[in-house]
C-alpha positions in Angstrom: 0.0 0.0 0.0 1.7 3.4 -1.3 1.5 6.6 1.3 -1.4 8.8 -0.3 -0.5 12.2 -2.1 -1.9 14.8 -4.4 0.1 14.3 -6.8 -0.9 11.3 -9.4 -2.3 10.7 -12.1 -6.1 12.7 -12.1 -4.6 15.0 -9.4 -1.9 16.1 -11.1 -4.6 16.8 -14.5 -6.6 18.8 -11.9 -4.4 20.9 -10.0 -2.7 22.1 -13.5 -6.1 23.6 -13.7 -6.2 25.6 -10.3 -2.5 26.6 -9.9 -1.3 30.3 -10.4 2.4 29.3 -10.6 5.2 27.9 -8.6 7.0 28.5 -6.0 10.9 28.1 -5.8 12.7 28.1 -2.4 16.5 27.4 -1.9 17.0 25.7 1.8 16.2 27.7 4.6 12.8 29.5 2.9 9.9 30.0 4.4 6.7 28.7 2.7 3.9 29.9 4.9 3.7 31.7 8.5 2.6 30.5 11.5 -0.4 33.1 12.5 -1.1 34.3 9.2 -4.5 33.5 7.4 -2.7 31.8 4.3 -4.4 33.1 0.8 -3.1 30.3 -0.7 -2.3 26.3 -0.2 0.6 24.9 -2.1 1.2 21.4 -3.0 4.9 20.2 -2.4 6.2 18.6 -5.7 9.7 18.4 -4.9 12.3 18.4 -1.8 11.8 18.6 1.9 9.7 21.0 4.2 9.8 20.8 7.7 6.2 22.2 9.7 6.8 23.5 12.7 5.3 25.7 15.9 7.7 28.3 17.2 7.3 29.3 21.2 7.4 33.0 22.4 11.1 32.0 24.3 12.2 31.0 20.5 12.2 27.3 21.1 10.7 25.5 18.0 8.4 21.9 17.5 8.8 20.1 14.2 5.5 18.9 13.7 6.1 17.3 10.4 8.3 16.9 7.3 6.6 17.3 4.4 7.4 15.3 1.1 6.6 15.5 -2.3 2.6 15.3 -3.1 1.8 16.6 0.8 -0.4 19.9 1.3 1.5 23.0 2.8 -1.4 25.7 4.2 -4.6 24.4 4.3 -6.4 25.4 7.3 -10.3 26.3 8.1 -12.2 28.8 6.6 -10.7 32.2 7.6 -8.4 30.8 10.3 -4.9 31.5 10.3 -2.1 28.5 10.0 -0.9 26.9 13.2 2.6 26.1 12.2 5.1 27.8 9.9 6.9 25.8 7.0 10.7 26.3 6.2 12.4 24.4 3.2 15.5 22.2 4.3 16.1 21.4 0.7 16.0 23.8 -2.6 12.1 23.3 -2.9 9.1 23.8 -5.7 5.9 23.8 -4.8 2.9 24.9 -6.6 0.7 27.4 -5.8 -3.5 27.3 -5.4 -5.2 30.1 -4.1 -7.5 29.2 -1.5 -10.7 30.7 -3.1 -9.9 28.5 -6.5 -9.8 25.4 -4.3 -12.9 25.6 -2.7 -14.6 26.3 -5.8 -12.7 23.0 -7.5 -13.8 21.6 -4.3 -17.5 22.1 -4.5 -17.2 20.7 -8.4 -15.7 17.8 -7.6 -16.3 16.2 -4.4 -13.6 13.5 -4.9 -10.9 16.4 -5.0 -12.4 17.2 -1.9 -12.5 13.5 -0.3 -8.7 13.0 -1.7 -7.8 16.0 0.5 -9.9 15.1 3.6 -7.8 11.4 3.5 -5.1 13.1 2.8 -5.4 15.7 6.1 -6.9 12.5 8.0 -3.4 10.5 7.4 -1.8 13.5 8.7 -4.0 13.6 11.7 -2.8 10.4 12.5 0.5 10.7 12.3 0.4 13.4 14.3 -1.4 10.8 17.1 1.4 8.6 16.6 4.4 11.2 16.5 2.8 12.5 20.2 2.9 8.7 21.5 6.4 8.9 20.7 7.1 12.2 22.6 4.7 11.2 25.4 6.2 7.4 25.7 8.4 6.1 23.8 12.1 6.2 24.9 14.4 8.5 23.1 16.1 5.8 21.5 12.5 4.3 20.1 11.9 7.8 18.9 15.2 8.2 17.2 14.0 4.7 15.5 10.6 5.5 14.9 11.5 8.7 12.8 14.3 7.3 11.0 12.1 4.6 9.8 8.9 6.5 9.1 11.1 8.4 6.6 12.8 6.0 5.6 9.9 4.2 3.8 8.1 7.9 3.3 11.3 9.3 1.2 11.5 5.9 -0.8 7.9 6.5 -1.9 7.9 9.7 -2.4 11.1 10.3 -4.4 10.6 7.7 -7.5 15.1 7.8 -8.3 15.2 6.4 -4.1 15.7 2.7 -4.5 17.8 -0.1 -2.1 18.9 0.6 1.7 19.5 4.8 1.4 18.1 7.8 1.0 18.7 11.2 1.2 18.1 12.8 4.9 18.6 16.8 5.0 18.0 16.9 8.5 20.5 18.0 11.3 20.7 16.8 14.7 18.5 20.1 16.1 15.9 18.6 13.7 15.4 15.3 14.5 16.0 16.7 18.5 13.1 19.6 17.8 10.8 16.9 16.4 11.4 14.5 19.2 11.9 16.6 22.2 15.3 15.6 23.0 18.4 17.8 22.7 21.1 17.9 20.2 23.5 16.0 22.4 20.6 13.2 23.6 20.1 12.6 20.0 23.7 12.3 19.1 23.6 9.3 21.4 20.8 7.8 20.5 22.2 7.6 16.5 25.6 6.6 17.7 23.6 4.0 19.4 22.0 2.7 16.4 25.3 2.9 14.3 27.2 1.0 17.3 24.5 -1.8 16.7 24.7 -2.5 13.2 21.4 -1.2 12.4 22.3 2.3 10.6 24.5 4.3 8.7 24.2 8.1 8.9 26.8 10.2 6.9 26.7 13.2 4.2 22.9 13.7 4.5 22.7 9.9 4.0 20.9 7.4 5.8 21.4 3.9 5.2 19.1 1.4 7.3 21.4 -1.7 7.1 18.4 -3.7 8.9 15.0 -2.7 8.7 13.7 -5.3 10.8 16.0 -4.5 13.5 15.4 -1.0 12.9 11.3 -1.5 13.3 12.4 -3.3 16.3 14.2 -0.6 18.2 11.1 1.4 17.2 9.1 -0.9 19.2 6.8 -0.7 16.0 4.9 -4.0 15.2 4.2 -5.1 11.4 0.2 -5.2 11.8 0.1 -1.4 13.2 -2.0 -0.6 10.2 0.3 2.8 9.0 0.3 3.0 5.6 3.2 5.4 5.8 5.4 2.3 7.3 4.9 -0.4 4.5 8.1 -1.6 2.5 8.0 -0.5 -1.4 
């Protein structure tokens, strides 16, 4: 089962139709403002974005990383965003005004289903990223996150193939998504390197066993997240 998207096939035909152009962000852009009723959404067709809630003290949450085919911006009806997006890699995404979408929306109610499944996925992985903060050891959130991208980016990004992909994330990432600090999470990978399980060097993460690597996670097989299924 592949992770769902917005961008195949029909979808693709479709939001040709709504988009007003594209935008183009090298690493460290942001996309969209926390606080700020967002005229547009935008549809992430290629690189990494990382959604996150900054704190008044400056301290930052990563909520999310968003992929290829995810949604960037789409919130309630006249309600600003929650969360601001940043690029980590150069970044295209196209743009939809918000008013164009709900009138595609209200034309065709599958658009509008493929969207709701789409926000309904991210709902629950938000559910299961809080378990992690809330319960699972720092080392079974290390694991969690490294697989959960692992079989993410090798959906998403069709030249990703065999035991690697490409990982722009930092240690202050993976810490500010996890709640641990920069040194806590240095341990926790050196951990999993020490045991055979992964390689992480250049922006390159290697998961030498994936088994072993779901098992650190304390993830089991019949979990039902489509977003963890081998491809």
């Amino acid at each position: 089962m592949r992770e769902a998207s917005l961008c195949r096939g029909a979808d693709l035909a479709l939001l040709e139709t709504l988009r007003v152009g594209e935008r183009i962000l090298s690493p460290g852009m942001d996309l969209a403002f926390q606080g700020v009723n967002c005229a547009n959404i935008y549809v992430v067709l290629d690189g990494w974005v990382c959604l996150y809630e900054l704190m008044e003290d400056g301290r930052r949450q990563i909520l999310q990383f968003a992929l290829p085919g995810d949604v960037v911006g789409f919130r309630g009806d006249g309600e600003p965003l929650t969360y601001s997006a940043q690029s980590l890699t150069a970044v295209a995404a196209c743009v939809i005004p918000w008013g164009r979408f709900l009138k595609a929306a209200h034309r065709n109610p599958e658009l509008a289903l493929r969207l709701s499944g789409l926000m309904a996925r991210d709902g629950a992985m938000a559910y299961v990223h809080l378990t992690s903060v809330g319960r699972r050891t720092a080392l079974e959130r290390v694991a969690y996150l490294l697989l959960e991208l692992f079989y993410r980016a090798r959906t998403r990004f069709p030249v990703t193939r065999g035991d690697s992909i490409a990982l722009p994330l930092t240690q202050s990432h993976i810490g500010d998504a996890l709640g641990l600090t920069p040194v806590h999470t240095n341990r926790m990978l050196r951990e999993l390197r020490e045991a055979g399980i992964i390689e992480l060097s250049q922006r390159t993460l290697r998961v030498i066993n994936p088994d072993r690597l779901a098992s650190a996670a304390g993830f089991e097989q019949d979990a039902g997240l489509p977003w963890l299924r081998p491809v």
